[in-house]
N, C-alpha and C positions, 0 to 999 in steps of 0.2 A: 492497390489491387481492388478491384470493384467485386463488389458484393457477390453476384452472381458465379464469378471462380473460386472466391470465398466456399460458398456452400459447395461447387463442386470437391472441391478439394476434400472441405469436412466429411463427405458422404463416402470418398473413396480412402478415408483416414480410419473412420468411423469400421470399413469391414476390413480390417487387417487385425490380427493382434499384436500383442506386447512386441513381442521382438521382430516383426518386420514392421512395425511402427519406430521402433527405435530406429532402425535402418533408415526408414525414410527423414525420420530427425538428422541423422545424423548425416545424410543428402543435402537438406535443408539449411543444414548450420555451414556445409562444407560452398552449398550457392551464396550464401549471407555474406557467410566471409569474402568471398572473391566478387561479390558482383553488387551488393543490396546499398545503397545512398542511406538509409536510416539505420542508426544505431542502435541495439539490443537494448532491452530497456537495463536502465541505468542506477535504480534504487538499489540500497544495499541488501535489502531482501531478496530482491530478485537476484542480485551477483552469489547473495549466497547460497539460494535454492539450485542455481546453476553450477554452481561449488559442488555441494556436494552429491549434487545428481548426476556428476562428470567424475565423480571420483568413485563411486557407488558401482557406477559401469564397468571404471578402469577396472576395478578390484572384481569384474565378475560374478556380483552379486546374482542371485534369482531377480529374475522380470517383476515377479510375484512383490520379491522386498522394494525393489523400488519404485515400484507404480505406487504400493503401501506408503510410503514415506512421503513422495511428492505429493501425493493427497495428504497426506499430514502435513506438511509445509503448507499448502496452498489454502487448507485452511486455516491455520496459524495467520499466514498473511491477511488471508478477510476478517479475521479478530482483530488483528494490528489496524487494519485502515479503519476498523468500527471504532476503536478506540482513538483512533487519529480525528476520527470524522466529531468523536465526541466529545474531543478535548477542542477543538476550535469552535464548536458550539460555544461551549462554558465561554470560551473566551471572549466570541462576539456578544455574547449576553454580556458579559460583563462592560464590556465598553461600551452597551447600549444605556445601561443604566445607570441615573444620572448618583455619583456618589452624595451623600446625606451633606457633608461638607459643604458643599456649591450652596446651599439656600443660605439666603442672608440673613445675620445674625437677629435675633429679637432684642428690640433696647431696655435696655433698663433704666430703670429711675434713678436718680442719685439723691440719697439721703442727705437730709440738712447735716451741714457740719455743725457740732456743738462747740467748736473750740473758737469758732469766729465771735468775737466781739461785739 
């Protein structure tokens, strides 16, 4: 999808509220399913956010609670990936620097034996 339907879309997303934004979700999910080549993203956070934002609906919750909640999730998620992002930092630093091990040992002298003859 090129950019520019992109923005149209968001602009006419943008003036509806909750519940006929759900509607149009749930439009959207109903073209995905039957027509879309790319698969919904695949992370386990993401199947879960879908989880319980699909069970949230079933059960007739207020608009209110669950717009509340997937903004709780969604930020949960951008903590998770900062945490992700920052743990593979650690990790490339670590296998950038060279361990203390690798440099070659310092020689020692060896002291006269006194038992030799």
């Amino acid at each position: 999808m090129d950019d520019f339907l992109k923005k149209r879309l968001t602009r006419l997303l943008e003036s509806l509220d909750d519940e006929k934004g759900y509607q149009a979700l749930d439009y959207l999910e109903f073209l995905t399913s039957k027509y879309a080549e790319r698969g919904q993203p695949d992370g386990l956070f993401a199947k879960i956010t879908s989880t319980v934002e699909n069970t949230m609906r079933a059960g007739k919750l207020p608009i209110q609670a669950i717009s509340g909640t997937m903004n709780l999730m969604d930020s949960a998620a951008k903590v998770m990936r900062g945490l992700a992002a920052a743990g593979e930092a650690v990790v490339e630093e670590a296998l950038r620097e060279e361990p203390s091990e690798s440099k070659p040992p310092t020689e020692t002298k060896s002291l006269p034996d006194s038992t030799r003859p």
